[in-house]
Structures are given as C-alpha cells and as structure tokens.
C-alpha positions as CSV (number, residue, x, y, z in Angstrom):
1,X,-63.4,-103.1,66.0
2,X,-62.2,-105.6,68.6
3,X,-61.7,-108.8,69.3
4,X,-62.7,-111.7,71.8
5,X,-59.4,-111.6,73.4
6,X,-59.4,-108.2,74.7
7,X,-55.4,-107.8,75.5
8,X,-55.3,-108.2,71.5
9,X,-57.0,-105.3,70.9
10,X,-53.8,-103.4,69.8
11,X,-53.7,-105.7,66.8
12,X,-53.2,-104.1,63.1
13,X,-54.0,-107.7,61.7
14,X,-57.5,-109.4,61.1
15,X,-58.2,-112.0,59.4
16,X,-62.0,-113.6,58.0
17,X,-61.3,-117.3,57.6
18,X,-62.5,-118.5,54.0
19,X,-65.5,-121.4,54.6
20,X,-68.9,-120.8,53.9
21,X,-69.8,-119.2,57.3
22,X,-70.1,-115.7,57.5
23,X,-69.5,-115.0,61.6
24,X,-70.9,-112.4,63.9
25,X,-70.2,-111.1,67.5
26,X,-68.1,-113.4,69.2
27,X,-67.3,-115.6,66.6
28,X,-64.0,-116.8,65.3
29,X,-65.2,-116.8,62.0
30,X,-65.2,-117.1,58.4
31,X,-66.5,-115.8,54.9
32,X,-65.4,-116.4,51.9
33,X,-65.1,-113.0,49.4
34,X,-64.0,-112.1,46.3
35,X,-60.7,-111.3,47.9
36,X,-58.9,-111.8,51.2
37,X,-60.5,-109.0,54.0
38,X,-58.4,-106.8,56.5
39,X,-58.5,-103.8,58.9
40,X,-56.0,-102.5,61.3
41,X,-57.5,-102.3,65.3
42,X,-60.6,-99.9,65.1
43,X,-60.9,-99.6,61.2
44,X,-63.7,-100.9,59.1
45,X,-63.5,-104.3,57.5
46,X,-62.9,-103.7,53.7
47,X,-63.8,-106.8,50.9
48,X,-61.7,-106.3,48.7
49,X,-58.4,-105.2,50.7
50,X,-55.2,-107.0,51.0
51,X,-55.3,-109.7,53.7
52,X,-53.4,-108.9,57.0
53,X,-52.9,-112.4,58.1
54,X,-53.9,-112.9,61.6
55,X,-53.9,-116.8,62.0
56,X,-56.9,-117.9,64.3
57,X,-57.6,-114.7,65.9
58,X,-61.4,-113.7,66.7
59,X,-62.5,-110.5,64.9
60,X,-65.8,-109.3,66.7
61,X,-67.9,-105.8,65.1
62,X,-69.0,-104.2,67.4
63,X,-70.8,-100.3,67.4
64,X,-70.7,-98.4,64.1
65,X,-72.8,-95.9,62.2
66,X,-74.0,-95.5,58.6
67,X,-71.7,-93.2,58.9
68,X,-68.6,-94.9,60.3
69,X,-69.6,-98.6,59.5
70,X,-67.9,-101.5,61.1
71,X,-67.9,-103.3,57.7
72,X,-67.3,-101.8,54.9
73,X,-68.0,-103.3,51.5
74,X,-65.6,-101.7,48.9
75,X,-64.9,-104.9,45.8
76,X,-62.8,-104.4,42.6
77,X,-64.4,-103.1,40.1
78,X,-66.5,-106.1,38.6
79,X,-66.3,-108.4,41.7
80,X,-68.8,-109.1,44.0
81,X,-68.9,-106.9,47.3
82,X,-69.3,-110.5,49.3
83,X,-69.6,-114.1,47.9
84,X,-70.3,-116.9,50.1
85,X,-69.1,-120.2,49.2
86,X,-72.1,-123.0,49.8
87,X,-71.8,-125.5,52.3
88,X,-73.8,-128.6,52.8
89,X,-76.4,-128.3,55.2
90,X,-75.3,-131.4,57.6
91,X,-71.6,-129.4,58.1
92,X,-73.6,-126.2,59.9
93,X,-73.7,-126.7,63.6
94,X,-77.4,-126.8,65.1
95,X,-76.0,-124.7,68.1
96,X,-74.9,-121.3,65.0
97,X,-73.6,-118.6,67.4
98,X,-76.7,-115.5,66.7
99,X,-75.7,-113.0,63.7
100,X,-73.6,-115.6,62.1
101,X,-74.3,-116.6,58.0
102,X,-74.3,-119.5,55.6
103,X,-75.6,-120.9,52.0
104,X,-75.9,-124.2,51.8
105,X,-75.9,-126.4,48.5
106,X,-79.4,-127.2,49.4
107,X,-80.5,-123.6,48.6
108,X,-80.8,-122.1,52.2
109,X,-80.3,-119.0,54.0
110,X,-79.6,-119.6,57.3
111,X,-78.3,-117.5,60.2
112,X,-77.4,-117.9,63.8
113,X,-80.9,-117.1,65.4
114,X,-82.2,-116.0,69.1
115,X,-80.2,-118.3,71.8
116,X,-77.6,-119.3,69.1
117,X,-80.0,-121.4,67.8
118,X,-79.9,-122.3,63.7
119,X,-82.4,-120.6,61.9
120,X,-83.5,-121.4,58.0
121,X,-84.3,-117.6,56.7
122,X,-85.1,-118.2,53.1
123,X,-85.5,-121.2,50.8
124,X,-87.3,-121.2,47.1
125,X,-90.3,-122.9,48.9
126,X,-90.5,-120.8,52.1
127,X,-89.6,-117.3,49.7
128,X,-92.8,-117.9,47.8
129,X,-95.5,-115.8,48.7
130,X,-99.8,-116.1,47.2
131,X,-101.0,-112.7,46.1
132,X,-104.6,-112.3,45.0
133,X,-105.0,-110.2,42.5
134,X,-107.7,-108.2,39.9
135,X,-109.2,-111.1,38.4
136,X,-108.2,-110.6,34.6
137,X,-109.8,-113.6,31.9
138,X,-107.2,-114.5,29.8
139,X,-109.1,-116.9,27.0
140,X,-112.7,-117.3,26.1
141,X,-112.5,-119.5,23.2
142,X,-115.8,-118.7,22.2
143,X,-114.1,-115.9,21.3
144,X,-111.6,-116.6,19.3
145,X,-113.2,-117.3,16.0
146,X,-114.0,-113.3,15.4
147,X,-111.2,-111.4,18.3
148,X,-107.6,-111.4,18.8
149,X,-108.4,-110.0,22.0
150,X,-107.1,-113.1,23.8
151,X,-104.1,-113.9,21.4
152,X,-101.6,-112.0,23.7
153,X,-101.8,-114.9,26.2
154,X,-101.7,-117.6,23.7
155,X,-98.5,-119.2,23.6
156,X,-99.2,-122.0,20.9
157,X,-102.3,-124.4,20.2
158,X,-104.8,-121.3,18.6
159,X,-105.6,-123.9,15.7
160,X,-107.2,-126.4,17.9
161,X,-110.0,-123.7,18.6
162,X,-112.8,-124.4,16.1
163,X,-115.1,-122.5,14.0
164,X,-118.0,-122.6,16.8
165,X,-115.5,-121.5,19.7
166,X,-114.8,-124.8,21.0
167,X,-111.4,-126.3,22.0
168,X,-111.3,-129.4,19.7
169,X,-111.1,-133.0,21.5
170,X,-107.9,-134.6,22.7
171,X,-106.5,-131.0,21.7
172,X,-104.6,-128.4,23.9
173,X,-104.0,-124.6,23.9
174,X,-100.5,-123.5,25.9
175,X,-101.2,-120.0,27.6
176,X,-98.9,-117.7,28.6
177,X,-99.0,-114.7,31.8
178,X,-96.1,-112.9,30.2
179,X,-98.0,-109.6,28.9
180,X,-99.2,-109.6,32.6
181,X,-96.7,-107.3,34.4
182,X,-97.4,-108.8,37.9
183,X,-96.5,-111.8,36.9
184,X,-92.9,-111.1,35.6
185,X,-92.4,-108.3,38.3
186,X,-93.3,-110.7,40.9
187,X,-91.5,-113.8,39.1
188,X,-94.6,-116.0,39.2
189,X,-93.7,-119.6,39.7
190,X,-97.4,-120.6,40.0
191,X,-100.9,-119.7,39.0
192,X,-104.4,-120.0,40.4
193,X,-107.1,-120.0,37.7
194,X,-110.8,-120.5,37.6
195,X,-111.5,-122.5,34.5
196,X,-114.9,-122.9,32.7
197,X,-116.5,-125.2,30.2
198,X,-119.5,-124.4,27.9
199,X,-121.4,-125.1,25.8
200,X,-120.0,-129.2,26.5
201,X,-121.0,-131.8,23.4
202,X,-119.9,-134.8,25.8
203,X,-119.0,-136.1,28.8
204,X,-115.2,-135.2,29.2
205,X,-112.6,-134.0,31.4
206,X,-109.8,-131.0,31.2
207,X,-106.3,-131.1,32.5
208,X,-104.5,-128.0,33.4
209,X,-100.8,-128.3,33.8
210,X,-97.0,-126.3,33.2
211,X,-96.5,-126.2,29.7
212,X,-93.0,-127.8,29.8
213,X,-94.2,-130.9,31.1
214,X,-92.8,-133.8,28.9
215,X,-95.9,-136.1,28.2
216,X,-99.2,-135.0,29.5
217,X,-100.3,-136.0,33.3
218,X,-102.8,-138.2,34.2
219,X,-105.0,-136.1,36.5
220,X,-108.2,-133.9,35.6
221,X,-108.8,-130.6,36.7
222,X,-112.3,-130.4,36.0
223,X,-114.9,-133.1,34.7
224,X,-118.6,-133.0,33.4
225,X,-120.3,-135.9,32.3
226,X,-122.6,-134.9,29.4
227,X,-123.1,-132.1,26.9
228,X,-124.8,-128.2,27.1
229,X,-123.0,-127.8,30.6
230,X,-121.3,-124.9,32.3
231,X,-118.9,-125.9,35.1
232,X,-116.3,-124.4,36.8
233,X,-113.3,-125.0,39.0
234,X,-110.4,-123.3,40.5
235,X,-107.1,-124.7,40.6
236,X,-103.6,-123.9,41.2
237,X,-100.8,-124.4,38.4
238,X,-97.4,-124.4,38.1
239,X,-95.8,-122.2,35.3
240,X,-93.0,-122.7,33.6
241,X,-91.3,-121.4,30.0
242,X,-91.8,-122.7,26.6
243,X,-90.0,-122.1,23.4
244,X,-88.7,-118.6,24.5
245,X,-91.6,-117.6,26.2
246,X,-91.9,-117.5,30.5
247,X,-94.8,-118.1,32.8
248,X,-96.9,-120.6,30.7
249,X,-99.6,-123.7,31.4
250,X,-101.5,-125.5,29.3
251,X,-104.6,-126.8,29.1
252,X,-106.0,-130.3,27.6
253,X,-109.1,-131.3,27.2
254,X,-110.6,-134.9,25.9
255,X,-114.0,-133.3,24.6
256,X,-115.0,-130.9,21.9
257,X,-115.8,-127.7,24.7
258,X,-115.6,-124.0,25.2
259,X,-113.1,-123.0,27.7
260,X,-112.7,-119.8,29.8
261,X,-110.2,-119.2,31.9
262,X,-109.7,-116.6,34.3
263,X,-106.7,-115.6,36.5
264,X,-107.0,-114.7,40.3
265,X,-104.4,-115.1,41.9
266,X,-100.3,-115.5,41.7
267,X,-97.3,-117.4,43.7
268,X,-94.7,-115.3,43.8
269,X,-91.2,-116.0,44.1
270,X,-90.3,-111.7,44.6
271,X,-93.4,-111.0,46.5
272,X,-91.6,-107.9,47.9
273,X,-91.7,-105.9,44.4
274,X,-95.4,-106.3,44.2
C-alpha cells in the first residue's frame, strides 16, 4: 500500500472516508463499511478493523496477489464484508476517477470507467437478459375437463374452464411458471408466450397480463372475429406474485374459447445462473 503523496508512505494510519463512493487508484476516497477500515504502510486493508484516523490522506492499492491481497475483507461475525451507502445519482461526478464505486438511490451500479469517465454497470433494466428456452405448453384447456396434467401451473381461475374445454366468457385463468425451475433459478421478471384459441363460438378478444394487476387493462393480446377459428399470437408478459405464489399472468378472455398457451422464452433478471 501507498499513497498519492509519496513522502507519506511511512504512514501507519489510513483512513476510507465514509460517503457512498468506493475509490480506486489515486483517489482520496471513500466507502462506507460495516465498521471503520485501517492498515498500517504496506498491510492489507481490513473491513472490519479499528479505524486509524488519517484525516484527508489519499490511500492508493496498488500490486497484490490472491495471495497477499491489497484489500482484505475480514467483517464481524454477522456484518457485511462491505456496505455501500446510496447516493443520489446527480451528487456522482460525470468525470469518476477509473476503478472507483457507487450505488445510487436510483438503483445503479456505477464505476469510474476508461478515461475517468462515469460508467452505469448494472441497473434492474439493463441486468435483465431474454433466454429462449425448450418450448414447454403450460395449459390446454381442452384439456382440462378429463387431466390434471396442466393443474401444476394453474394459480387460480380452473372453474371458469367448462365442460367442453372452453375458458368461459368475460372469465380469466391466473397461471403460474413456479414448477418451472428456469424460471425461479433465473428469477424471471417476464414471459414470452404463444397463445392459441380454438374451437372460437364468437368474435372475441383475449388479454394477457401480470396477475397482480389491480383492475384488468384495456389492451388485447389476440383478437378473432367469428367462431370455429384457430389463431395464434406471441406476446411478451410481465410476471408477478399472487396470493403466495411467484411468477404469475393471467389471461382474460371476452368469448366462450379454448386457450393454449405455450412458453418460449424468459426475461431474466439472474441470467448468469442459467
């Protein structure tokens, strides 16, 4: 270890200001931990060690080895090896010196990029990743009058299937992707499915949506205009929970119909494990 100010180099006393900037090489700098951090002149930092108060001095890592780190993370036993504080995202400087490290309160990662620019790493948007995947159907109402084969993704609405397989009008079946493991391993936040209607008595229209949603939208997700038609469409729905269960959607429809719906594809929010 060494700092910016090389005739302090003989120091025994670092100090890593608490804000919500974590600072690299060069930087005079801050993080905020579970408890103050210290080294003496070429030791490790340590999280968790008593603070050596240094006032405003620079501490800069330099070198190191797996073996012989330059930070070392060594908490209490039930605190955090680091914790960084939030920080809005207007009070990080557009000019971030490179390897330095903030949260914001909006929910970002970012880091001091090439050239000291500011760089966003992660956010829940920019994390989420599409994975196709084996198509697996997941309803068939036609079904449903003789097999529970499809009952392991029904959340709630099986009643509104009648007698000839149909999903009764102005009715709606919530479904659910929990029993798929992709889906929780890869914390799904968003499903594409190709939905089908048969066997049609009426014109009509079906409505595909997250399961939570208060009130039902206003939008269609697949029309047909008359009856004995097959028609099919692939959309993209969010998922959400409902009454304990995760990953749901529901589907609505205006007119008596048989509805199939098969699952393609998933938005990922941990692509990484998949």
């Amino acid at each position: 270890m060494t700092t910016a100010d090389e005739t302090s180099a003989a120091t025994t006393r670092r100090q890593i200001i608490k804000s919500g900037v974590v600072a690299g090489v060069g930087v005079g700098a801050a993080a905020v931990v579970a408890s103050p951090a210290s080294a003496a002149a070429g030791d490790p930092v340590i999280m968790g060690a008593v603070n050596n108060d240094a006032g405003t001095a620079e501490t800069v890592l330099v070198g190191g080895s797996s073996a012989s780190p330059t930070l070392a993370l060594n908490p209490p036993a039930g605190r955090p090896a680091l914790q960084i504080m939030p920080v809005f995202d207007q009070d990080v400087p557009a000019e971030l010196p490179t390897g330095s490290l903030a949260y914001t309160h909006e929910g970002d990662l970012v880091i001091g990029g090439k050239a000291g620019t500011k760089q966003y790493v992660s956010t829940s948007r920019w994390a989420n990743r599409t994975v196709a995947i084996q198509p697996k159907r997941i309803l068939d109402t036609r079904a449903l009058p003789s097999s529970t084969i499809y009952d392991q993704y029904i959340a709630a609405g099986r009643s509104s299937v009648d007698s000839t397989g149909r999903l009764r009008a102005n009715s709606f079946i919530h479904l659910s992707l929990s029993n798929l493991s992709v889906a929780s391993t890869g914390r799904a936040v968003g499903v594409y499915v190709n939905l089908t209607v048969a066997g049609t008595v009426s014109a009509g229209v079906l409505s595909a949506y997250p399961a939570s949603t208060s009130g039902r939208p206003s939008t269609s997700s697949l029309n047909w205009w008359g009856p004995n038609q097959i028609l099919s469409n692939l959309v993209e729905v969010q998922l959400s929970a409902l009454d304990g269960r995760n990953y749901c959607f529901t589907i609505w429809v205006n007119a008596a119909t048989s509805v199939i719906v098969d699952v393609s594809g998933l938005i990922m929010s941990n692509p990484g494990t998949y």
